[in-house]
LOSE-131039 format. One record per residue (C-alpha): residue in one letter; x, y, z. Coordinates in Angstrom, 3 decimals, m for minus. Example, Ala and Ser with C-alpha at 12.3 -4.5 7.8 and 13.67 -1.06 7.14 Angstrom:
BEGIN
+------+----------+----------+----------+
! mido !     east !    north !       up !
+------+----------+----------+----------+
!    A !   12.300 !   m4.500 !    7.800 !
!    S !   13.670 !   m1.060 !    7.140 !
+------+----------+----------+----------+
This chain:
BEGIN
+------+----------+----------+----------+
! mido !     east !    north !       up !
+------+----------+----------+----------+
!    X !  306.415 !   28.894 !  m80.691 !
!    X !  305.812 !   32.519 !  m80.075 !
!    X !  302.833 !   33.971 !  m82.060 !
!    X !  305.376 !   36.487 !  m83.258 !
!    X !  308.036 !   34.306 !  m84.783 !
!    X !  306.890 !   32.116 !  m87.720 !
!    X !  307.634 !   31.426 !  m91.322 !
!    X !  306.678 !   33.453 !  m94.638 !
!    X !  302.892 !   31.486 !  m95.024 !
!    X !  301.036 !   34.535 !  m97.552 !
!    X !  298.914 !   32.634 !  m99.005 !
!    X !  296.435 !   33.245 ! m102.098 !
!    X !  293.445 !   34.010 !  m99.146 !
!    X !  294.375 !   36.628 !  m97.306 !
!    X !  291.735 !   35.710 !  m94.885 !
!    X !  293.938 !   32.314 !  m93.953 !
!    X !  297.440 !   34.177 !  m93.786 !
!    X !  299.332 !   37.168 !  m94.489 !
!    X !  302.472 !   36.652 !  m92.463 !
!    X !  305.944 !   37.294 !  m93.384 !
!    X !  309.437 !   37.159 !  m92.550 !
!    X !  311.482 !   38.817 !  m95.280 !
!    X !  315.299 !   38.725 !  m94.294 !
!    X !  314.479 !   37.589 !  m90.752 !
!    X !  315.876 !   34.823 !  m89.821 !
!    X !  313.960 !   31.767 !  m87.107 !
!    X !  316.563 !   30.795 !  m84.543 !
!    X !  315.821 !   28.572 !  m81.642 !
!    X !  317.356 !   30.002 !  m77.975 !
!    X !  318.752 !   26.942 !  m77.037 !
!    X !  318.970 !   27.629 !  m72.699 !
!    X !  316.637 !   25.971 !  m70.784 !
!    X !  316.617 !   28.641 !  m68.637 !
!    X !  315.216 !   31.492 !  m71.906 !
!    X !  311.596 !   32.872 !  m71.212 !
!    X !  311.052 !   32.702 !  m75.141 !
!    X !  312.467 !   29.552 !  m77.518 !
!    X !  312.748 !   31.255 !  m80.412 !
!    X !  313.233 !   34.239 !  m82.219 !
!    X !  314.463 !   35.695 !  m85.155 !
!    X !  317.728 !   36.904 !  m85.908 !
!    X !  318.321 !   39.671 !  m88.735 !
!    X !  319.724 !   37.903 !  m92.414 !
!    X !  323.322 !   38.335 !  m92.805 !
!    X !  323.980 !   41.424 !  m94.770 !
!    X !  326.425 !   41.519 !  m97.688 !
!    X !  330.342 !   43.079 !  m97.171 !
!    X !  331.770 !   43.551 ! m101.367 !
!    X !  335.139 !   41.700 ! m102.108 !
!    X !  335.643 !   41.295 ! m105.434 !
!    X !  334.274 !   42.769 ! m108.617 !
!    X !  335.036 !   40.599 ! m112.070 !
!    X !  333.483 !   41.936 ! m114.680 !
!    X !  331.390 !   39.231 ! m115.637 !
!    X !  327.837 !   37.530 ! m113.941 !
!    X !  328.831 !   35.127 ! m111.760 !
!    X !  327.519 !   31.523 ! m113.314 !
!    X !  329.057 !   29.140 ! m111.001 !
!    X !  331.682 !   28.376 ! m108.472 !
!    X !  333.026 !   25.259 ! m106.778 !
!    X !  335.587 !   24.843 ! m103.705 !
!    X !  337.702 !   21.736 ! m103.749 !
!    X !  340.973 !   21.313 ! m101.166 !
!    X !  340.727 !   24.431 ! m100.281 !
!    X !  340.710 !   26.524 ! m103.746 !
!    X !  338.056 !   28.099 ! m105.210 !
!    X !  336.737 !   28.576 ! m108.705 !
!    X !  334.395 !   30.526 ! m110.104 !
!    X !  333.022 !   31.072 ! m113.621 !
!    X !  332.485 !   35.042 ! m114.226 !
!    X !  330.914 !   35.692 ! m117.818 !
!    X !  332.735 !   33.588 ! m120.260 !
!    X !  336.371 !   33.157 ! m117.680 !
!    X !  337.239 !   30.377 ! m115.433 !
!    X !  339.065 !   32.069 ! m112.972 !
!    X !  340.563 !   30.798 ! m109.168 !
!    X !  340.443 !   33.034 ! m106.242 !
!    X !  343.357 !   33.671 ! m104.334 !
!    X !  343.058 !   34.531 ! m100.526 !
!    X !  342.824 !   38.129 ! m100.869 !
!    X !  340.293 !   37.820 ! m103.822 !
!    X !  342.788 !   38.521 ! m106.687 !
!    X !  342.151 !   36.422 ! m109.295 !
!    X !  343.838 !   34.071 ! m111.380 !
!    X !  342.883 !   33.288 ! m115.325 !
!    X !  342.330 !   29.606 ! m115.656 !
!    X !  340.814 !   29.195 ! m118.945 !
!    X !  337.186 !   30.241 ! m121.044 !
!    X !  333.181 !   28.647 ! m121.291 !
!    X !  330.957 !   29.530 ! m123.621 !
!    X !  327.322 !   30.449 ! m123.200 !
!    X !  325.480 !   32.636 ! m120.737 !
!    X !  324.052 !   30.014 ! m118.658 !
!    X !  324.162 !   28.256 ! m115.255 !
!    X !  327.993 !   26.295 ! m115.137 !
!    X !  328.434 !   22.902 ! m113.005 !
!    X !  331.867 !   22.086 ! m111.734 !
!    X !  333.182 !   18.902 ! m110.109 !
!    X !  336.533 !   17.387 ! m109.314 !
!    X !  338.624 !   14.082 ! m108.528 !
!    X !  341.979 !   13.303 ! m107.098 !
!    X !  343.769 !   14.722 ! m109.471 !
!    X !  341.206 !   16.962 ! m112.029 !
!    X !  338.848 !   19.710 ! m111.587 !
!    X !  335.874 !   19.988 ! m114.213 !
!    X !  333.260 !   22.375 ! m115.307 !
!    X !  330.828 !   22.561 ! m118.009 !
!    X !  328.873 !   24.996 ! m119.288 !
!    X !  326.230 !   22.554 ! m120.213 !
!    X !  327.484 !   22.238 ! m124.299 !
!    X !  331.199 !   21.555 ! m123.898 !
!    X !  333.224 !   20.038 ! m120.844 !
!    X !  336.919 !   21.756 ! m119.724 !
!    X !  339.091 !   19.464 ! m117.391 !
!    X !  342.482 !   20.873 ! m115.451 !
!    X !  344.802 !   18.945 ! m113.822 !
!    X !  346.230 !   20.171 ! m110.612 !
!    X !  349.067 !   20.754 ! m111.129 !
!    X !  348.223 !   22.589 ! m114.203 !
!    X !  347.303 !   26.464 ! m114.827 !
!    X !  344.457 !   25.700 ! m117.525 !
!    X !  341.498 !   24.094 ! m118.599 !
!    X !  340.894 !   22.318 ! m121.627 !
!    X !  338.128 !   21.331 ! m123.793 !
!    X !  337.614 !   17.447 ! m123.640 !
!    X !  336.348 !   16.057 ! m127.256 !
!    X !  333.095 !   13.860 ! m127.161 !
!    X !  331.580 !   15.759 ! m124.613 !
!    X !  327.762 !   15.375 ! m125.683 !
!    X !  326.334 !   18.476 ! m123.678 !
!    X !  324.543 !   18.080 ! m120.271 !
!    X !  323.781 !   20.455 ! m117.885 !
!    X !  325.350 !   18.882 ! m114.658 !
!    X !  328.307 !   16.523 ! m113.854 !
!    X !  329.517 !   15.075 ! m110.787 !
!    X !  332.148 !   12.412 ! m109.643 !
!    X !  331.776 !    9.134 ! m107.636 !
!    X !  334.867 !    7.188 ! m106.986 !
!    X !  337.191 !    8.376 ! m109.357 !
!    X !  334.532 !    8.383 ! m112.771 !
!    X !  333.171 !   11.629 ! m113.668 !
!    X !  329.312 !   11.440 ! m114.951 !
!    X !  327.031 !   13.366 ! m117.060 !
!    X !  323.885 !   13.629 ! m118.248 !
!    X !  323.375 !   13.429 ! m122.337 !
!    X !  320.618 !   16.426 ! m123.059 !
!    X !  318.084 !   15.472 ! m124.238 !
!    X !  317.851 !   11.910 ! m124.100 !
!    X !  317.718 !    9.208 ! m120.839 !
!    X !  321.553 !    8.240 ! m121.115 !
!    X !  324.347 !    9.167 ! m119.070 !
!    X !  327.888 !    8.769 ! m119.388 !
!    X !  331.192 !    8.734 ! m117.483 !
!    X !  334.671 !    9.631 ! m118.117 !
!    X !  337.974 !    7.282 ! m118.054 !
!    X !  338.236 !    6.241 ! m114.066 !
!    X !  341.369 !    8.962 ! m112.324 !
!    X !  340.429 !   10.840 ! m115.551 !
!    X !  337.911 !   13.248 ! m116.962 !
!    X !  339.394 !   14.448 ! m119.944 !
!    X !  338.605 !   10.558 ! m121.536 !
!    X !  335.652 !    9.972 ! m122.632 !
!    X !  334.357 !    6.973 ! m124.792 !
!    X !  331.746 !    6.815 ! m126.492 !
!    X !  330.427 !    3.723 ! m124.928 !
!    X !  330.566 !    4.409 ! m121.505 !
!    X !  326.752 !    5.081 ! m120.945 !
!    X !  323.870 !    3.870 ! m119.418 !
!    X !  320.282 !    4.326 ! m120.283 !
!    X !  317.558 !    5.409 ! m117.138 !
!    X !  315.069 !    2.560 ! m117.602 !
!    X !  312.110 !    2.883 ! m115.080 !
!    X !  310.234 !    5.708 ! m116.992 !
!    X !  311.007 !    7.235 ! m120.786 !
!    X !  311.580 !   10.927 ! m119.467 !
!    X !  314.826 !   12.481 ! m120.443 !
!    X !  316.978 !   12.902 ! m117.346 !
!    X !  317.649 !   16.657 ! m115.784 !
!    X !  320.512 !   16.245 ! m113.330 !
!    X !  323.042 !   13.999 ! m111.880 !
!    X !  323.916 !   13.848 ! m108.605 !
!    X !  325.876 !   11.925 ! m106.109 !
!    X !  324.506 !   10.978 ! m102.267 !
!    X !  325.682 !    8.852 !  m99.905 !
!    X !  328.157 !    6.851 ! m102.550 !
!    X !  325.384 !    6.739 ! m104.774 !
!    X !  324.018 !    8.151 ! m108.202 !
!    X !  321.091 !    9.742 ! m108.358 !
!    X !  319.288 !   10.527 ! m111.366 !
!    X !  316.639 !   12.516 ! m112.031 !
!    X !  314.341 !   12.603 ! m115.496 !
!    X !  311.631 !   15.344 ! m116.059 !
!    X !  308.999 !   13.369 ! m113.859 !
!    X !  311.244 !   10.310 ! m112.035 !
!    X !  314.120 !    9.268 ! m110.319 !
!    X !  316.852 !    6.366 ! m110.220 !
!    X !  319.036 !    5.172 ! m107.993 !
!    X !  322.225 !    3.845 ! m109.411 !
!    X !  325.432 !    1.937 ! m108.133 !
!    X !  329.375 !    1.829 ! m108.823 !
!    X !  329.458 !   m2.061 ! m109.203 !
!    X !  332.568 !   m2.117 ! m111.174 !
!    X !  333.808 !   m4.590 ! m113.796 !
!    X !  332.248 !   m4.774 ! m117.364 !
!    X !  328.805 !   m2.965 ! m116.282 !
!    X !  330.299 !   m0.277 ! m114.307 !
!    X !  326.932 !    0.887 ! m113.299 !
!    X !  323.928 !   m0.461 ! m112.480 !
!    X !  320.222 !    0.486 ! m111.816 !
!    X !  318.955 !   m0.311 ! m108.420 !
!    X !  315.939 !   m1.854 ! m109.499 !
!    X !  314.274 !   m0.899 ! m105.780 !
!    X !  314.195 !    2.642 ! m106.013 !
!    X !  312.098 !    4.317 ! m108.583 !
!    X !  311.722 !    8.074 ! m107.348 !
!    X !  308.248 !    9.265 ! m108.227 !
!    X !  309.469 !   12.570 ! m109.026 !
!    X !  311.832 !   14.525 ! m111.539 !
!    X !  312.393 !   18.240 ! m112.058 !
!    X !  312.652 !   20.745 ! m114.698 !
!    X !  314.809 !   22.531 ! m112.914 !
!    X !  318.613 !   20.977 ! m112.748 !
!    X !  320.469 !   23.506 ! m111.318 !
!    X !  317.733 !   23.375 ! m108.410 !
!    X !  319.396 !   19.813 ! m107.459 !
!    X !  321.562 !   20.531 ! m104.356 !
!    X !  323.218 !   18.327 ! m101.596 !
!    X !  322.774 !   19.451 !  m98.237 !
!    X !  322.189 !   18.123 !  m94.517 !
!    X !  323.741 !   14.250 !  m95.485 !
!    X !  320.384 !   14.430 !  m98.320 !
!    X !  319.403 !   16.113 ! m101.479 !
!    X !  316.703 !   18.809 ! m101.875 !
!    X !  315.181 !   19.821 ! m105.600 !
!    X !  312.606 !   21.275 ! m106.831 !
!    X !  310.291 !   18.571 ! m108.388 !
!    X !  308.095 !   17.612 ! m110.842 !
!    X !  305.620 !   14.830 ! m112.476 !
!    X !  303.173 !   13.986 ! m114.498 !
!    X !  301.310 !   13.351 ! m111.142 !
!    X !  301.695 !   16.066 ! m109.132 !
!    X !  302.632 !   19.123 ! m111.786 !
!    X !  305.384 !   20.950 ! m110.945 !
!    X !  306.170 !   23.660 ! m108.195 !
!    X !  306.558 !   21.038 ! m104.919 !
!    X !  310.066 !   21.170 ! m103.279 !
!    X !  311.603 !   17.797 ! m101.938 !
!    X !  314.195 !   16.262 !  m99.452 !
!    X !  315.182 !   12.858 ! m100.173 !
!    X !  313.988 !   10.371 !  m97.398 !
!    X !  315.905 !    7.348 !  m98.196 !
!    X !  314.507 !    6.667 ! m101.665 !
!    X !  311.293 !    8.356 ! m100.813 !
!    X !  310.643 !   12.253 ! m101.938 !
!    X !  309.731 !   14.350 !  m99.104 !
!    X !  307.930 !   17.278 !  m99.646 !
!    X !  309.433 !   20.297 !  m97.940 !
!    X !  307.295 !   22.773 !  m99.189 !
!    X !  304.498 !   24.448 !  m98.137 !
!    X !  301.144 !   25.487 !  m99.654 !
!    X !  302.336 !   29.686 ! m100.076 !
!    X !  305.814 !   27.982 ! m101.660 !
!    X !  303.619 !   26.400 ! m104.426 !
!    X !  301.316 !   28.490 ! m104.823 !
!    X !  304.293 !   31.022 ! m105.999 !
!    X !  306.002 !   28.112 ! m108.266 !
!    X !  303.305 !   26.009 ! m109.836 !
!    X !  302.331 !   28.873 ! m112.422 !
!    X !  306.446 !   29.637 ! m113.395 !
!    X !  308.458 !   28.466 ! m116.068 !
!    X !  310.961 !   26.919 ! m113.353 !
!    X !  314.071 !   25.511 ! m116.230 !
!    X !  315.957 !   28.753 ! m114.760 !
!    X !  315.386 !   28.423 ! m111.309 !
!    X !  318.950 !   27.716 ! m109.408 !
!    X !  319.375 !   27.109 ! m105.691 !
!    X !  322.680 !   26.726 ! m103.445 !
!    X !  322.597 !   25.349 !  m99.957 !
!    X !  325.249 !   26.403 !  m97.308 !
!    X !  325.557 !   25.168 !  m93.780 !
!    X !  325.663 !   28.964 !  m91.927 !
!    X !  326.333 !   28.987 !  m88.278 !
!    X !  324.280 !   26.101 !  m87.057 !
!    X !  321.651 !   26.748 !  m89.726 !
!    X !  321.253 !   24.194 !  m93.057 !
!    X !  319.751 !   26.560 !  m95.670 !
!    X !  318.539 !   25.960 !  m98.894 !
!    X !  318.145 !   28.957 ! m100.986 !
!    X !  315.992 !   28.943 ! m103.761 !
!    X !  316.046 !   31.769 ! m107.137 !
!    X !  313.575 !   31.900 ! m109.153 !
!    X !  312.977 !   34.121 ! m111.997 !
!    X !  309.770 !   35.782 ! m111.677 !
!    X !  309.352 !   35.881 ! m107.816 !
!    X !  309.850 !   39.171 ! m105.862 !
!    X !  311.764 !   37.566 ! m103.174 !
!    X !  314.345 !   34.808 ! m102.885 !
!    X !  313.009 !   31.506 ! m100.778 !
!    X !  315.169 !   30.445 !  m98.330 !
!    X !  314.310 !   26.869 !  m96.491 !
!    X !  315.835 !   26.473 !  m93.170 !
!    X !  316.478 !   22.573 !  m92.102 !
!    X !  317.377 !   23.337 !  m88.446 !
!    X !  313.541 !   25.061 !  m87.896 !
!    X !  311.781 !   23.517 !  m90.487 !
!    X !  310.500 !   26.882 !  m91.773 !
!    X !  310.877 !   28.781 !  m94.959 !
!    X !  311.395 !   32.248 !  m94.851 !
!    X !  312.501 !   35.104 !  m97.407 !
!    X !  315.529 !   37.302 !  m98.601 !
!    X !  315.619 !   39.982 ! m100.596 !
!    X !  317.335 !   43.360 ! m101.545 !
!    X !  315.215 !   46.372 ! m101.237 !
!    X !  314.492 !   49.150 ! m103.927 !
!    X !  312.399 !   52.102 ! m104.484 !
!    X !  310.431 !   50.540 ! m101.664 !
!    X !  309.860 !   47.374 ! m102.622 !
!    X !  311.407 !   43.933 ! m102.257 !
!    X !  313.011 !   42.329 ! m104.903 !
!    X !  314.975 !   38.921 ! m105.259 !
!    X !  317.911 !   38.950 ! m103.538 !
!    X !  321.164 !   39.195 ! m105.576 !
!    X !  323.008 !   36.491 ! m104.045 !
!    X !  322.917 !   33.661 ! m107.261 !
!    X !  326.123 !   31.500 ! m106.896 !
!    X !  327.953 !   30.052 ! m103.161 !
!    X !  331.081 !   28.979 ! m102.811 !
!    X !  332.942 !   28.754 !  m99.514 !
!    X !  336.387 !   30.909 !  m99.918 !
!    X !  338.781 !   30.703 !  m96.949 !
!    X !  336.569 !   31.676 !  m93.884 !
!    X !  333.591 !   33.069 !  m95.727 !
!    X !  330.316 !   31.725 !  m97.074 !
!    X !  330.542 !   34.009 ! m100.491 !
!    X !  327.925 !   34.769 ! m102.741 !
!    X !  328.143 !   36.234 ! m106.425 !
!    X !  325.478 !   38.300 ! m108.635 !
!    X !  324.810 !   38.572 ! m112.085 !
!    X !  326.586 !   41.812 ! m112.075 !
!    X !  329.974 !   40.155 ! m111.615 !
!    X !  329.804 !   40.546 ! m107.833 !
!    X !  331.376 !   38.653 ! m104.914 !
!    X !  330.154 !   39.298 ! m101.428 !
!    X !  330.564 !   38.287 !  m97.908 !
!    X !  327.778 !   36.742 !  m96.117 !
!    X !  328.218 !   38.539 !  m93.272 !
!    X !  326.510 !   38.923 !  m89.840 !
!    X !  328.228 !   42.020 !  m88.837 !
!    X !  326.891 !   43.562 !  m91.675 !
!    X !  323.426 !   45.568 !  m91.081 !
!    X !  323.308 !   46.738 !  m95.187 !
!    X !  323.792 !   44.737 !  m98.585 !
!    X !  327.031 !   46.229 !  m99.338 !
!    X !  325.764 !   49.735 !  m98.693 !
!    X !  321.801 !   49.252 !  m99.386 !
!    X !  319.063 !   48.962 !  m97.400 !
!    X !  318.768 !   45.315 !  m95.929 !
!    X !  315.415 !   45.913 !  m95.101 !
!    X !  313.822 !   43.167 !  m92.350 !
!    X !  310.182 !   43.304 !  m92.434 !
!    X !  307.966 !   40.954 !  m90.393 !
!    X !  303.766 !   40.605 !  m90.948 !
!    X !  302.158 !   39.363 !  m88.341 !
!    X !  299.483 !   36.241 !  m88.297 !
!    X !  295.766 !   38.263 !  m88.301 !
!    X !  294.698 !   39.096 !  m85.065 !
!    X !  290.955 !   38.377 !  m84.747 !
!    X !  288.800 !   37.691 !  m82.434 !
!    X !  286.514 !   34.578 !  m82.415 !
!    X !  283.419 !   36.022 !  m81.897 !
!    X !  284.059 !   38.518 !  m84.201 !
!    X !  283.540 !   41.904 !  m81.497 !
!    X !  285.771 !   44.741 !  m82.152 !
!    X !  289.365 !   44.482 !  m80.696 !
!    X !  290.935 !   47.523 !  m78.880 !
!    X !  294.669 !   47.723 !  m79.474 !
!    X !  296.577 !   50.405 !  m76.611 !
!    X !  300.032 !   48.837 !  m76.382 !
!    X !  302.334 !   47.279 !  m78.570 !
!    X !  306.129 !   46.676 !  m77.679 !
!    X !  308.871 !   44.961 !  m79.516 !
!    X !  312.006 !   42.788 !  m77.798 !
!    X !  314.510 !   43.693 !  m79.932 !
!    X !  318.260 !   44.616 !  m80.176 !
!    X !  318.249 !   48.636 !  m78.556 !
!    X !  320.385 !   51.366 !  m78.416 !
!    X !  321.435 !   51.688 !  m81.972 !
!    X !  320.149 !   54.874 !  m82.952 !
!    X !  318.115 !   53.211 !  m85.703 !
!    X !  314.260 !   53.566 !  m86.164 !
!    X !  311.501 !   50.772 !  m86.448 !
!    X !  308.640 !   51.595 !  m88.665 !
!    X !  305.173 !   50.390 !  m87.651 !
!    X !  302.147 !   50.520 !  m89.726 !
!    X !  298.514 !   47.908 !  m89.453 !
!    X !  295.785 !   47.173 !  m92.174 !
!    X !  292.135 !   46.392 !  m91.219 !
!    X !  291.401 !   44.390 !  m93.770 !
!    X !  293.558 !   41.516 !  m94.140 !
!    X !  296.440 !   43.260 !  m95.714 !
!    X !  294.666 !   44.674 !  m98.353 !
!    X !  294.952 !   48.386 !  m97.441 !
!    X !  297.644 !   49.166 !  m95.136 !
!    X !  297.870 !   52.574 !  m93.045 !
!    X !  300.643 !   55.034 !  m92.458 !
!    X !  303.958 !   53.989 !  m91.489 !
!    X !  304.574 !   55.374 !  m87.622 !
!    X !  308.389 !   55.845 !  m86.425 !
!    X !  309.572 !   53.859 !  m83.301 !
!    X !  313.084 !   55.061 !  m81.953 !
!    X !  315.454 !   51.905 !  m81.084 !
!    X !  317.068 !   53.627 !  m78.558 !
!    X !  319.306 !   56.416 !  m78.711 !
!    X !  323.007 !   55.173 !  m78.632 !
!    X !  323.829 !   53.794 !  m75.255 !
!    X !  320.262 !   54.070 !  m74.218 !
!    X !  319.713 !   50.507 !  m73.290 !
!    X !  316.822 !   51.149 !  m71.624 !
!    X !  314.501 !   52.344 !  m74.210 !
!    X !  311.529 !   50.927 !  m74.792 !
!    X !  310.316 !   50.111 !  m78.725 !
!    X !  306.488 !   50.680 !  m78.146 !
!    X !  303.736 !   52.296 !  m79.762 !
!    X !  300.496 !   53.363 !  m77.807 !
!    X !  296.824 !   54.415 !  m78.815 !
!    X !  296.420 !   51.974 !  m81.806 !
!    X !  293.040 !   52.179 !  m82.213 !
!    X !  290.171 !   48.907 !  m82.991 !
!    X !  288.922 !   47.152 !  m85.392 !
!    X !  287.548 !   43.811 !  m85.822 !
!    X !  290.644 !   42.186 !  m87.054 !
!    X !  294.591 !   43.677 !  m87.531 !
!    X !  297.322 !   42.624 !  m89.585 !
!    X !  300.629 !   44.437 !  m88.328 !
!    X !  303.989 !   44.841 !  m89.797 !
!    X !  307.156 !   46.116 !  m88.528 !
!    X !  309.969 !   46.954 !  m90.624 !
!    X !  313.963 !   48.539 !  m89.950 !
!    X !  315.856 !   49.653 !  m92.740 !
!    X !  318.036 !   51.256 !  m91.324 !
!    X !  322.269 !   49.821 !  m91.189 !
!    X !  321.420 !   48.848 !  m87.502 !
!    X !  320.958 !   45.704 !  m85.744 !
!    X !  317.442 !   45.316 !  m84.605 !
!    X !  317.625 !   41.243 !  m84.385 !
!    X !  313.859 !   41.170 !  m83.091 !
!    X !  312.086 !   37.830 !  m80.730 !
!    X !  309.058 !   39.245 !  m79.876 !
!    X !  306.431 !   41.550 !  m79.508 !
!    X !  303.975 !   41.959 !  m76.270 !
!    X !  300.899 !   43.365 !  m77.023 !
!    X !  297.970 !   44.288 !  m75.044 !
!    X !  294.106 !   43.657 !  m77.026 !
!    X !  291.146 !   44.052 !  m75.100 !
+------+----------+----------+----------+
């Protein structure tokens, strides 16, 4: 891997690492004939297509329509992004949809609303005991009871049914379960600090516990419980381990996919708001991670195995990344905000909907082993030229502590496709953090830098 292209890894000791890629994307160059195997590739920016006058708390796509919940309306998308009124929710929170043959569902985590079809509206369903999540496994709609270890499904073919003995108690530990999910034609639940497998079995029982595969980790976080790349990635918790560590399911086996910087930033959060989606995006499998009181939006990447960050940019800073609900619409990967928002994830977009998508990468410390000063004459970037757009280049001394003055790098005048992005005469020092930065609406899709240190 080049020394240039890496994940977000700023840890607590700056000493160990300060590097960063904020809406820089790893990609692997696939040729065999490429000098360089990887590089980055700039975020996709955001193109605006709907407005709806609510935030956006949760959206589902199911043969081929799409619903979203925007404030307190159910509404369905049409093609052109005119909407459709399909009913009301309550609350201000996170909303969980799911959907059989015949039935689409959504709950707003106190009441549940089913809609045929062929119908235009949903409905309250009576006996609905409040649970944050639901899901569906052949035919039977399940939910979690808040509050307590039992879960529950609906009629078979029919969600709008439910009786009050159609439940199940998680039995391997006494936490109260978080979310349901289904994998691989099974259920899996998950309590505060451990997981269950269950089974469809059928008959009398319905369900039953797979008595092999205890999970020795829950959540706090439900709406962190996503499906993606033929697995299921949370973030986790237990009485063991604390909270903050994000998993893949291995078989029945929690994997930890994150890294030390990831929980460092968790472990000290009240994580029972944290949401993530996960999209498949153009060969990439990302899981993208929002947590409330983080300055940037973690985004895991299964096809590099490297986390990295997004974020919008304002008054100079980074902040967490609008982008809180997915939901694939016709052609586009979609994302909605909490200001009622619907965007296009979209590559050919160098802005987020008009502001600054600013791509910032901090390099790993340069220092030498011996500890003599380092000269630093050249520095050059491989990057997208030609733009018209300006890369800003500035170094700290000191581990990232104090940082210097930003200097401005032309891209390339348009057409010029022969520019060079360099910077000479950078002085010495005894270690050097760089970081380069365009904020500009231009591509600058950077996959490496040459530098000369003597």
């Amino acid at each position: 891997m080049s020394a240039f292209v890496g994940p977000s890894y700023p840890v607590s000791s700056r000493v160990a690492s300060v590097e960063r890629a904020v809406n820089l994307v790893p990609v692997p160059i696939e040729s065999p004939n490429a000098v360089r195997k990887i590089g980055y590739r700039d975020a996709p920016g955001l193109t605006l297509k709907a407005t709806l006058g609510g935030a956006i708390r949760g959206a589902l796509r199911t043969n081929g329509r799409s619903f979203v919940v925007a404030g307190s309306s159910i509404l369905e998308l049409a093609s052109n992004y005119t909407t459709t009124s399909r009913g009301t929710v309550s609350g201000s929170g996170w909303c969980d949809f799911a959907s059989n043959q015949t039935q689409v569902a959504v709950t707003d985590g106190s009441s549940l609303y089913v809609m045929e079809r062929t119908g235009s509206a949903f409905a309250s369903v009576a006996g609905y005991p409040g649970g944050d999540r639901i899901d569906v496994l052949n035919e039977y709609l399940l939910y979690i009871e808040r509050g307590t270890g039992r879960f529950g499904w609906t009629n078979v073919g029919d969600a709008s049914v439910i009786d009050a003995l159609d439940f199940a108690t998680a039995e391997a530990s006494p936490d109260n379960l978080k979310a349901v999910i289904v994998t691989n034609g099974e259920v899996l639940l998950l309590g505060t600090d451990s997981g269950e497998i269950w089974h469809n079995v059928g008959g009398d029982e319905v369900f039953a516990r797979n008595n092999s595969a205890t999970i020795e980790a829950g959540t706090q976080s439900p709406f962190t419980v996503r499906r993606l790349d033929n697995s299921v990635f949370w973030v986790g918790s237990s009485e063991q381990f604390g909270q903050g560590l994000v998993y893949r399911l291995n078989g029945y086996t929690p994997a930890r996919i994150s890294t030390r910087w990831v929980e460092e930033k968790l472990a000290p959060l009240d994580l029972s708001e944290a949401y993530a989606f996960a999209l498949q995006f153009e060969g990439h499998s990302w899981y993208v991670l929002q947590v409330p009181g983080l300055d940037t939006t973690l985004v895991y990447d299964v096809l590099t195995g490297l986390w990295h960050e997004w974020s919008d940019f304002v008054d100079g800073d980074h902040i967490r990344h609008r982008a809180d609900v997915h939901v694939f619409h016709g052609a586009d990967h979609v994302v909605g905000d909490a200001d009622g928002k619907l965007y296009k994830l979209d590559t050919e977009a160098s802005s987020n909907a008009g502001d600054a998508l600013c791509r910032s990468r901090v390099l790993p410390n340069i220092t030498s082993p011996d500890g003599r000063i380092l000269r630093f004459p050249e520095l050059e970037c491989i990057c997208d030229k030609a733009t018209g757009g300006t890369m800003l280049l500035r170094w700290s001394n000191d581990n990232g502590a104090n940082w210097g003055s930003w200097h401005q790098i032309s891209l390339g005048a348009t057409g010029d496709y022969k520019a060079r992005v360099r910077k000479m005469a950078m002085g010495s020092s005894r270690n050097r953090v760089f970081e380069l930065r365009v904020t500009d609406a231009v591509k600058w899709n950077p996959i490496d830098v040459i530098m000369r240190v003597v």
